[in-house]
PDBQT receptor file of N, H, CA, C and O in Angstrom, charges set to zero:
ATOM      1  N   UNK A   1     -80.897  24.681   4.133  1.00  0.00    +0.000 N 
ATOM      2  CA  UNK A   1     -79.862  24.279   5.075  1.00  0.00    +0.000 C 
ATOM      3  C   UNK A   1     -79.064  23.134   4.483  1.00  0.00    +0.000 C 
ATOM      4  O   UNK A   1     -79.652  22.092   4.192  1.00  0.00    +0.000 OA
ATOM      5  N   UNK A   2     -77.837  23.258   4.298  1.00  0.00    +0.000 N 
ATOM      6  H   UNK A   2     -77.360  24.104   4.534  1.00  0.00    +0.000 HD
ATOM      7  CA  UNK A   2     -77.021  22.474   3.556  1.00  0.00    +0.000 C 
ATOM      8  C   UNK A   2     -75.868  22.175   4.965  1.00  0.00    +0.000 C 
ATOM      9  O   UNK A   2     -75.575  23.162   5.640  1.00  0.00    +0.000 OA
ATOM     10  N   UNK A   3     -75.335  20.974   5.301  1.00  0.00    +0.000 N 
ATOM     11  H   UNK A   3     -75.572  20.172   4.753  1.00  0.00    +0.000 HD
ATOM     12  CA  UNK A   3     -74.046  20.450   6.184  1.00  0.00    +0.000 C 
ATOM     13  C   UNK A   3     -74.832  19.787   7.135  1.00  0.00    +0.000 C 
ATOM     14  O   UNK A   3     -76.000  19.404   7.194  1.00  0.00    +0.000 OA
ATOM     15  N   UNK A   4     -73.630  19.760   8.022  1.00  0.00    +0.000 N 
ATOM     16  H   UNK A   4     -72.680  20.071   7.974  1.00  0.00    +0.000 HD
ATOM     17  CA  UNK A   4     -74.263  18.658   9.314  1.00  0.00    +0.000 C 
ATOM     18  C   UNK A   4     -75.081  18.791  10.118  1.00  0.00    +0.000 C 
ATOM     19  O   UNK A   4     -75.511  17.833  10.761  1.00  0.00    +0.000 OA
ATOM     20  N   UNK A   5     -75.620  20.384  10.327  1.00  0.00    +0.000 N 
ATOM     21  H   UNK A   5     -75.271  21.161   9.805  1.00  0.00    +0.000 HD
ATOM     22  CA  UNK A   5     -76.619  21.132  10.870  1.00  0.00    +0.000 C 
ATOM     23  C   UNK A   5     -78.025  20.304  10.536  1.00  0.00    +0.000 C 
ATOM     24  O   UNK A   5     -78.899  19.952  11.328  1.00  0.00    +0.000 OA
ATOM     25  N   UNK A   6     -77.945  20.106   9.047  1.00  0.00    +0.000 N 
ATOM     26  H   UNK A   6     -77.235  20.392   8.403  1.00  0.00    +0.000 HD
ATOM     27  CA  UNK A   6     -79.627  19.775   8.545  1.00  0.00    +0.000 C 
ATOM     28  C   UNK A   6     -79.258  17.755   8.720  1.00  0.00    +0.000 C 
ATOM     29  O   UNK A   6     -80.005  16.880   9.158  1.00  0.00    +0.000 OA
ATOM     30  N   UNK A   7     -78.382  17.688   8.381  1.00  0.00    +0.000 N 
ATOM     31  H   UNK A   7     -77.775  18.399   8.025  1.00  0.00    +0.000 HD
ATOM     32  CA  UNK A   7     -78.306  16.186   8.353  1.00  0.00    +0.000 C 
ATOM     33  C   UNK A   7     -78.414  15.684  10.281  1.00  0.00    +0.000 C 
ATOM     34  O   UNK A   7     -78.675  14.519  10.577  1.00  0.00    +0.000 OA
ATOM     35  N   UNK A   8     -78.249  16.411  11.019  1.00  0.00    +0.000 N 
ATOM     36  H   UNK A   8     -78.036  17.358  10.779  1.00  0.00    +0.000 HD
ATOM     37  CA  UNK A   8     -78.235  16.462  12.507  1.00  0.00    +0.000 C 
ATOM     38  C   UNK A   8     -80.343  16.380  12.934  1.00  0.00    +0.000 C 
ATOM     39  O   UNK A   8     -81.116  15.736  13.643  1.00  0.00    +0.000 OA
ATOM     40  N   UNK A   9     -80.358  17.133  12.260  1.00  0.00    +0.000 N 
ATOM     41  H   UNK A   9     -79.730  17.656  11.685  1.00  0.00    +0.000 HD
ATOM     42  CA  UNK A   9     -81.839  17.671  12.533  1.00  0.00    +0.000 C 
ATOM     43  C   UNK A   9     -82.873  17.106  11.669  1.00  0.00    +0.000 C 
ATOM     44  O   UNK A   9     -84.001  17.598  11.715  1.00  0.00    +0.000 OA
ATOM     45  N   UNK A  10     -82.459  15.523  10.401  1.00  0.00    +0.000 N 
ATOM     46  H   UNK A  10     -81.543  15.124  10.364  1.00  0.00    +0.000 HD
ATOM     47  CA  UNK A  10     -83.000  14.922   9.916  1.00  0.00    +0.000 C 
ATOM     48  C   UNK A  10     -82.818  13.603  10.494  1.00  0.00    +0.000 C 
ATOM     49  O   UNK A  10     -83.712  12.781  10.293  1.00  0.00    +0.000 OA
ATOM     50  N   UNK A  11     -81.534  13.178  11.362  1.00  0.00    +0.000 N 
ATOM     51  H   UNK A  11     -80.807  13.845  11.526  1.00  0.00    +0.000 HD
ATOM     52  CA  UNK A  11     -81.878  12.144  11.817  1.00  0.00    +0.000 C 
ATOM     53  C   UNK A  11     -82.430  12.378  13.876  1.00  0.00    +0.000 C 
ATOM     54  O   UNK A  11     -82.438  11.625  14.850  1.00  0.00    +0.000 OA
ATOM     55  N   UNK A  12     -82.804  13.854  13.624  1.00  0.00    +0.000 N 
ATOM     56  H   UNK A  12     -82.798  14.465  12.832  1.00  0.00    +0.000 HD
ATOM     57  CA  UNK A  12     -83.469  13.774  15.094  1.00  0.00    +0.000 C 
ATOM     58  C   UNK A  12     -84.801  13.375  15.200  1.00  0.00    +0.000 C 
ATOM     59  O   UNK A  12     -85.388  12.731  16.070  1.00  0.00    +0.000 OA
ATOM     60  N   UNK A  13     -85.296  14.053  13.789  1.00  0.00    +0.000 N 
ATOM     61  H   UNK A  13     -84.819  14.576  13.083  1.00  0.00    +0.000 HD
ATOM     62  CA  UNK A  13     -86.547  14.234  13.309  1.00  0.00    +0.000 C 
ATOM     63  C   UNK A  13     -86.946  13.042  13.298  1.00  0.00    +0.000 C 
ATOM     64  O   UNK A  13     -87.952  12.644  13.885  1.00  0.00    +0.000 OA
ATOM     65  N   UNK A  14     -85.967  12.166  12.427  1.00  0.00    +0.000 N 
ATOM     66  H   UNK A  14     -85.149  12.490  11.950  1.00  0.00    +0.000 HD
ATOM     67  CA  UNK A  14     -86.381  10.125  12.422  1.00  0.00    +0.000 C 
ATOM     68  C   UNK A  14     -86.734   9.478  13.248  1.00  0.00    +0.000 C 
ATOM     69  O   UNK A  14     -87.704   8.727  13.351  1.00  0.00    +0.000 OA
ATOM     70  N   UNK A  15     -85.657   9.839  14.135  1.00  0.00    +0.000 N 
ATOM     71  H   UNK A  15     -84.869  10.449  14.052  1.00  0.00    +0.000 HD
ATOM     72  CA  UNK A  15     -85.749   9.154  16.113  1.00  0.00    +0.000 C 
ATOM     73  C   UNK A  15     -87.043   9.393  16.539  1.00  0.00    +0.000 C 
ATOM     74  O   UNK A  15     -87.823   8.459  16.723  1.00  0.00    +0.000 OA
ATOM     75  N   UNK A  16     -87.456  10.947  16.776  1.00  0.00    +0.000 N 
ATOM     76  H   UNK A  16     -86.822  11.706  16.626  1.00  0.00    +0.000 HD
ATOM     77  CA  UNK A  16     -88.677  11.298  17.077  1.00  0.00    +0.000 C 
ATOM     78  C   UNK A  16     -89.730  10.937  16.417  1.00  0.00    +0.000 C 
ATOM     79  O   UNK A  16     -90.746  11.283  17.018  1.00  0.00    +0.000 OA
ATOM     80  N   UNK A  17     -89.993  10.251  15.190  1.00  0.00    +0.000 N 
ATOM     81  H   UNK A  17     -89.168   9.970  14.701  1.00  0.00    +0.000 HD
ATOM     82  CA  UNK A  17     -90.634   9.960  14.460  1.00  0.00    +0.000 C 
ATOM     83  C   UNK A  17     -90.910   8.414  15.020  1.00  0.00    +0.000 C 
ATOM     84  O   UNK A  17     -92.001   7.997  15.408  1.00  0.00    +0.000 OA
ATOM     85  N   UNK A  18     -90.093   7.923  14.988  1.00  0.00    +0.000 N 
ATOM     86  H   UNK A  18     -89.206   8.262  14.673  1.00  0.00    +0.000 HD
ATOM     87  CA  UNK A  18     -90.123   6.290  15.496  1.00  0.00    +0.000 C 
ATOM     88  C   UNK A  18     -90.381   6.472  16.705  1.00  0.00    +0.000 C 
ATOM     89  O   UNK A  18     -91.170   5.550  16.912  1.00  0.00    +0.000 OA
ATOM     90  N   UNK A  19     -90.250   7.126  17.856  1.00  0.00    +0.000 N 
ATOM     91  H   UNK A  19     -89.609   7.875  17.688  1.00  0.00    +0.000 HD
ATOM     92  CA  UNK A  19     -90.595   6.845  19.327  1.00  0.00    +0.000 C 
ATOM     93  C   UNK A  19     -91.944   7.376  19.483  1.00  0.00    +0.000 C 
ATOM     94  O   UNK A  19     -92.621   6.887  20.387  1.00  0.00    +0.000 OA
ATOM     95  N   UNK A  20     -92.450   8.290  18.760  1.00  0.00    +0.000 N 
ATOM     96  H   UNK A  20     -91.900   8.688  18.025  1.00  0.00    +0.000 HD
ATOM     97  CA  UNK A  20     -93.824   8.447  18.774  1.00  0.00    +0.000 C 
ATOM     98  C   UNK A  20     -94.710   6.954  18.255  1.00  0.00    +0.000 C 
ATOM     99  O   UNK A  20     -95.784   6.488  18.635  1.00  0.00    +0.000 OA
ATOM    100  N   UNK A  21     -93.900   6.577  17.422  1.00  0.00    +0.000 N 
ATOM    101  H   UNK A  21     -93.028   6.955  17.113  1.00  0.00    +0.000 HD
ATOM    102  CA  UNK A  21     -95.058   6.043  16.741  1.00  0.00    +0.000 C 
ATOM    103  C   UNK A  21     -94.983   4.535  17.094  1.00  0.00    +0.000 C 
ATOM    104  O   UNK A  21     -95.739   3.736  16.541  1.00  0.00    +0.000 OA
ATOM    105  N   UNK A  22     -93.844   4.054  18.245  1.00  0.00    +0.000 N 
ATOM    106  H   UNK A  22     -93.230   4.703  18.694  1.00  0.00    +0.000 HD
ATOM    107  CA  UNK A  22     -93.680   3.027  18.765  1.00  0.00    +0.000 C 
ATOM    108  C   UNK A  22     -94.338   2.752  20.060  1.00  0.00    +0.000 C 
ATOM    109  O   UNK A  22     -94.614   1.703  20.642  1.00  0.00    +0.000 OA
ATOM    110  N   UNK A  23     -94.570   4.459  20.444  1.00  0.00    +0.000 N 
ATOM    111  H   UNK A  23     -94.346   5.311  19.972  1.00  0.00    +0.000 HD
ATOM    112  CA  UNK A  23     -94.655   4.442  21.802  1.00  0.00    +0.000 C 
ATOM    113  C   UNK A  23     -96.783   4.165  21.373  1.00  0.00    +0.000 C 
ATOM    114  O   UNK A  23     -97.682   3.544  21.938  1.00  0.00    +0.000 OA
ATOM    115  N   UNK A  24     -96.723   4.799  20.459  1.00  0.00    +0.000 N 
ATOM    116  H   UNK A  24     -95.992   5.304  20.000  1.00  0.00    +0.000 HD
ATOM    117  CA  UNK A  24     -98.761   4.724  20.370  1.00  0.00    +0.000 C 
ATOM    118  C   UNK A  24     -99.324   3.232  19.978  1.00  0.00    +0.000 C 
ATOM    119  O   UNK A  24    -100.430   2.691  20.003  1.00  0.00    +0.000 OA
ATOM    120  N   UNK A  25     -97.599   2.728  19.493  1.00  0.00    +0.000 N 
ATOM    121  H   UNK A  25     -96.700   3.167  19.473  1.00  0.00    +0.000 HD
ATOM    122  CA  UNK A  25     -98.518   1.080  19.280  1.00  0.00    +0.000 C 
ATOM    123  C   UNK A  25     -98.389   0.084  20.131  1.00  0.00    +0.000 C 
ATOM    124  O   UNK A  25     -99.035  -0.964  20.119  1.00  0.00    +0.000 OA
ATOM    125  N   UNK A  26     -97.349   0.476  21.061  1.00  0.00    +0.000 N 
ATOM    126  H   UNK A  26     -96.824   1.327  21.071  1.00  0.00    +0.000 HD
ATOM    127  CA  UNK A  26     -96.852  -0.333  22.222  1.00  0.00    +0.000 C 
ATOM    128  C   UNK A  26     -98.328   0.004  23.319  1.00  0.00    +0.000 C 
ATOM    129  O   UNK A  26     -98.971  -0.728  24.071  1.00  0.00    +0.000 OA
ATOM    130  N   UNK A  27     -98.425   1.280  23.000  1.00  0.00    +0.000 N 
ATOM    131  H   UNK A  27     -97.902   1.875  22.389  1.00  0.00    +0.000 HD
ATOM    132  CA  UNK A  27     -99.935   1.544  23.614  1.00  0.00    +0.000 C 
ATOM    133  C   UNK A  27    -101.198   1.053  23.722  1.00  0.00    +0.000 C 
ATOM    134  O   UNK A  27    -101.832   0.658  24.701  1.00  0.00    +0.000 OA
ATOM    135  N   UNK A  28    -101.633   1.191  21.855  1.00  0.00    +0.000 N 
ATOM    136  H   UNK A  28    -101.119   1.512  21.060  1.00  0.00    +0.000 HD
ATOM    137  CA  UNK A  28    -102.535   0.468  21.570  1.00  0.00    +0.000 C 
ATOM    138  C   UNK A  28    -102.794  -0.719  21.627  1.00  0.00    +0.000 C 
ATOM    139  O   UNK A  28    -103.976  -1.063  21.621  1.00  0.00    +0.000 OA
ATOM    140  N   UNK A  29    -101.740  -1.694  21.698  1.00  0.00    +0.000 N 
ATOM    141  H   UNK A  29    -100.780  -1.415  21.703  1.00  0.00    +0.000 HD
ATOM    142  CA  UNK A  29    -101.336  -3.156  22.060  1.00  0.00    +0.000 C 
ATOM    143  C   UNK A  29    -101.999  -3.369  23.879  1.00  0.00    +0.000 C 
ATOM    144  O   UNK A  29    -103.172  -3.625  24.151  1.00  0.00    +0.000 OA
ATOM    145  N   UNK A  30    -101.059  -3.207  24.722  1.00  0.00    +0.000 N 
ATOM    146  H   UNK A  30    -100.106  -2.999  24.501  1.00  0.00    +0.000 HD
ATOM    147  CA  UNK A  30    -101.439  -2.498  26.138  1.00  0.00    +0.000 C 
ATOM    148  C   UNK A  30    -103.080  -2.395  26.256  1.00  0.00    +0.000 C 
ATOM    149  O   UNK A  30    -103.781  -3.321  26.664  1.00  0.00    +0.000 OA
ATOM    150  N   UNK A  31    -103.483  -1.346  25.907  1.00  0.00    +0.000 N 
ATOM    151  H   UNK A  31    -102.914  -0.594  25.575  1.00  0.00    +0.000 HD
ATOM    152  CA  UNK A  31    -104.710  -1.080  25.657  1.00  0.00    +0.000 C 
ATOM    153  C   UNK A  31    -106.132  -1.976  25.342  1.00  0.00    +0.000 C 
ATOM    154  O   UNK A  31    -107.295  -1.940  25.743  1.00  0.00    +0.000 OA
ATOM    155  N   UNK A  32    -105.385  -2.753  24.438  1.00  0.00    +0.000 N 
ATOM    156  H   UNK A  32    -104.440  -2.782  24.112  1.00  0.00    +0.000 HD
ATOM    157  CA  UNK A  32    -106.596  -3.881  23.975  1.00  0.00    +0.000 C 
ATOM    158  C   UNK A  32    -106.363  -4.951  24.448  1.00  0.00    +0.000 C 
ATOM    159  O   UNK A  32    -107.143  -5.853  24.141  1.00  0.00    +0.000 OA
ATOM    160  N   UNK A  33    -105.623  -5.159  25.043  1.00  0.00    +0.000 N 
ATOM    161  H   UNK A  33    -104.990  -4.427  25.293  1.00  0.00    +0.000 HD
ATOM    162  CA  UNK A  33    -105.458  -6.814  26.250  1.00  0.00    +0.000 C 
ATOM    163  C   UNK A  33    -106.671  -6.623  27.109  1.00  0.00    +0.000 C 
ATOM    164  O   UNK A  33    -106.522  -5.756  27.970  1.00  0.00    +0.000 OA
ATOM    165  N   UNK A  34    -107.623  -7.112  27.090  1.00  0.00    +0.000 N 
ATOM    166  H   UNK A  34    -107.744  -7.816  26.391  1.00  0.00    +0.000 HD
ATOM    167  CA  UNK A  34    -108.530  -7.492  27.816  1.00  0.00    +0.000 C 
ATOM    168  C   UNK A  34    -108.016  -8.039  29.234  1.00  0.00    +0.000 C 
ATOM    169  O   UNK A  34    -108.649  -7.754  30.251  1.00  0.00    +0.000 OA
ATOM    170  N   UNK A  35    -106.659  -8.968  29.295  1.00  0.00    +0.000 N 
ATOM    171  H   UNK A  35    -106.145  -9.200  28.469  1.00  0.00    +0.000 HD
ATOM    172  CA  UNK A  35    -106.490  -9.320  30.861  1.00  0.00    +0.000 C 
ATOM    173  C   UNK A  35    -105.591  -8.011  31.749  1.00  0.00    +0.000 C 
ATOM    174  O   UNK A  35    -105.497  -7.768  32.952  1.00  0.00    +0.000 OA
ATOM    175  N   UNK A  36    -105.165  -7.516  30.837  1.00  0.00    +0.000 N 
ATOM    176  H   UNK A  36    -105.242  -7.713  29.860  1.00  0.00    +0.000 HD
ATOM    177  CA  UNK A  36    -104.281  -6.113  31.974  1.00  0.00    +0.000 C 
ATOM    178  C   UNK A  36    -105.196  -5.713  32.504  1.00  0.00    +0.000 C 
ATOM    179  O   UNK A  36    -106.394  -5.603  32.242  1.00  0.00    +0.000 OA
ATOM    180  N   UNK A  37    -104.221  -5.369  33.723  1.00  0.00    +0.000 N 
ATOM    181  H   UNK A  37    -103.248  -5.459  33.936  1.00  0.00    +0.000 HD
ATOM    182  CA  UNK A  37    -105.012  -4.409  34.273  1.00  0.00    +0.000 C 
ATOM    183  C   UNK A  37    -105.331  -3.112  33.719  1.00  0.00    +0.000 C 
ATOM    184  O   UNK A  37    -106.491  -2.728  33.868  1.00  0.00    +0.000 OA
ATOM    185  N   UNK A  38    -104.565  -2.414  33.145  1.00  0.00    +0.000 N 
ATOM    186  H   UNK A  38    -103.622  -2.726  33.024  1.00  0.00    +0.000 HD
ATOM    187  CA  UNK A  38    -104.728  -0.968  32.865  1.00  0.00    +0.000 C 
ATOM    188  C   UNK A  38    -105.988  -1.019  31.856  1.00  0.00    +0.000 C 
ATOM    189  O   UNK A  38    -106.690  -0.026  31.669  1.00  0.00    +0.000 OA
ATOM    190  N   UNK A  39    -106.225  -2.306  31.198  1.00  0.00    +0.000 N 
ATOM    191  H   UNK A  39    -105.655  -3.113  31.350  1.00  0.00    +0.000 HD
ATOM    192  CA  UNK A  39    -106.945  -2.538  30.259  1.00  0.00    +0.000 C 
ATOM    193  C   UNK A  39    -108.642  -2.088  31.047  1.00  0.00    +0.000 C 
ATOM    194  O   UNK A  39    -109.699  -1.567  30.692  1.00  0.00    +0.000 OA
ATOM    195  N   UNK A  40    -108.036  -2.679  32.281  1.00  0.00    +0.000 N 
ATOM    196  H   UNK A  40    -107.177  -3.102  32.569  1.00  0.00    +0.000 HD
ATOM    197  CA  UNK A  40    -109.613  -2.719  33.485  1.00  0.00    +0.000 C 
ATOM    198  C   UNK A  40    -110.036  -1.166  33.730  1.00  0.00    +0.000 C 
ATOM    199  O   UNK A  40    -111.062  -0.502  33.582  1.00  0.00    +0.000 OA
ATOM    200  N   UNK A  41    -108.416  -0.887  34.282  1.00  0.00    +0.000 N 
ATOM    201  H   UNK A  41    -107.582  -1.426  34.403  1.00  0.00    +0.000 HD
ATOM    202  CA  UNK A  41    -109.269   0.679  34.762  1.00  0.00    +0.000 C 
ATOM    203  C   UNK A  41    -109.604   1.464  33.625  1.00  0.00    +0.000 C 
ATOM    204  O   UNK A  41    -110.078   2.593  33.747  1.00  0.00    +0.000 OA
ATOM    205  N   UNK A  42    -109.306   0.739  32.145  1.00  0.00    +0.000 N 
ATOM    206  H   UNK A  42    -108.921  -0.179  32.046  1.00  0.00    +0.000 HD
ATOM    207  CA  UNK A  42    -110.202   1.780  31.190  1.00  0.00    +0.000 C 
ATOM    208  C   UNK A  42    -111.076   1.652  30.752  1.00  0.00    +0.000 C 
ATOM    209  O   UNK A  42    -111.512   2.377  29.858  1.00  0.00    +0.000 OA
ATOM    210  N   UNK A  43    -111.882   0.261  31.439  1.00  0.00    +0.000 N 
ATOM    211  H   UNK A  43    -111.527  -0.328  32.166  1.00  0.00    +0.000 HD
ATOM    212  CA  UNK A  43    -113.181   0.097  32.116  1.00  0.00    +0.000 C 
ATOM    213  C   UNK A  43    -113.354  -1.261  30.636  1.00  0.00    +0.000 C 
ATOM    214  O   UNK A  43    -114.408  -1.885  30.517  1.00  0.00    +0.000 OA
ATOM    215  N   UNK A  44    -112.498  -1.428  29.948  1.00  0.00    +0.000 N 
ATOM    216  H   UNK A  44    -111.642  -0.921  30.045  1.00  0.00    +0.000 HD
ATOM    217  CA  UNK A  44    -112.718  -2.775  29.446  1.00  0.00    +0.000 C 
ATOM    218  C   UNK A  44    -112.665  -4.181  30.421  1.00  0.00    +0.000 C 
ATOM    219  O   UNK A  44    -111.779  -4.312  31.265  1.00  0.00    +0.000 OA
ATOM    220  N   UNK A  45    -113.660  -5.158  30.214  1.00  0.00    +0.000 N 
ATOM    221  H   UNK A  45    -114.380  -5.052  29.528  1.00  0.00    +0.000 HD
ATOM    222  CA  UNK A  45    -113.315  -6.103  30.709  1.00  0.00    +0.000 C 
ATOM    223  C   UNK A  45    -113.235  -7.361  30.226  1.00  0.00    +0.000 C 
ATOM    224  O   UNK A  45    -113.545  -7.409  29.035  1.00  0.00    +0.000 OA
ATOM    225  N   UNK A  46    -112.917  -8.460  30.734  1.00  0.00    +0.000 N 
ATOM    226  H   UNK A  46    -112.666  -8.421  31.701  1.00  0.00    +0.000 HD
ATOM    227  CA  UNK A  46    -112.671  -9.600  30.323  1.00  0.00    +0.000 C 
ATOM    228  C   UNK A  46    -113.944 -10.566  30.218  1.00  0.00    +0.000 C 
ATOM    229  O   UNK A  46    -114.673 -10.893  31.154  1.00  0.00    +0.000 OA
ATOM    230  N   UNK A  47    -114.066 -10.991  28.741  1.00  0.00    +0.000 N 
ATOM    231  H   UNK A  47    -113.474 -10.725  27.980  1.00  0.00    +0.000 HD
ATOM    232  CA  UNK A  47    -115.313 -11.654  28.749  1.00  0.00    +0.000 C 
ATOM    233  C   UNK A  47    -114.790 -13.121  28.742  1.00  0.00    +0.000 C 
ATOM    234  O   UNK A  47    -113.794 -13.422  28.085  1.00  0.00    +0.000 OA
ATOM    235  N   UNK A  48    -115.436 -13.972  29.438  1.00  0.00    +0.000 N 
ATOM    236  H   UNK A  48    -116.246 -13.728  29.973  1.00  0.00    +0.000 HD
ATOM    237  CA  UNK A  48    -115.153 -15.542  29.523  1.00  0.00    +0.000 C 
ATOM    238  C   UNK A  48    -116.060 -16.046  28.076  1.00  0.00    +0.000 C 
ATOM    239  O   UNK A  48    -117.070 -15.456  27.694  1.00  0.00    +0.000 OA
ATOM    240  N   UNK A  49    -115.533 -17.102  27.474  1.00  0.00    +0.000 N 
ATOM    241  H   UNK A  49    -114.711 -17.581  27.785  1.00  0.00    +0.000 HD
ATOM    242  CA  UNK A  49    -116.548 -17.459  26.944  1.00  0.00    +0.000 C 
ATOM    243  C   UNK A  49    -116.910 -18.702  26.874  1.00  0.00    +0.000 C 
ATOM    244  O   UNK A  49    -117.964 -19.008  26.317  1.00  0.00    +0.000 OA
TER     245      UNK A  49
């Protein structure tokens, strides 16, 4: 595939590439906070020390 067709469908591919992989670290971030809540209902909790 040669023209704007493939150059269209390489920078979709990029976008999608970055929102996946922003969205799993914005996640994983989220995720490991011990004070969120969401952190709670995934049954992590907050240790005092």
């Amino acid at each position: 595939m040669d023209g704007p067709l493939s150059a269209i469908a390489l920078v979709t591919a990029g976008v999608i590439y970055r929102l996946v992989n922003y969205t799993l670290v914005v996640g994983a971030v989220i995720g490991s906070n011990p004070i969120s809540s969401r952190a709670r209902r995934w049954g992590r909790r907050r240790i005092d020390c």
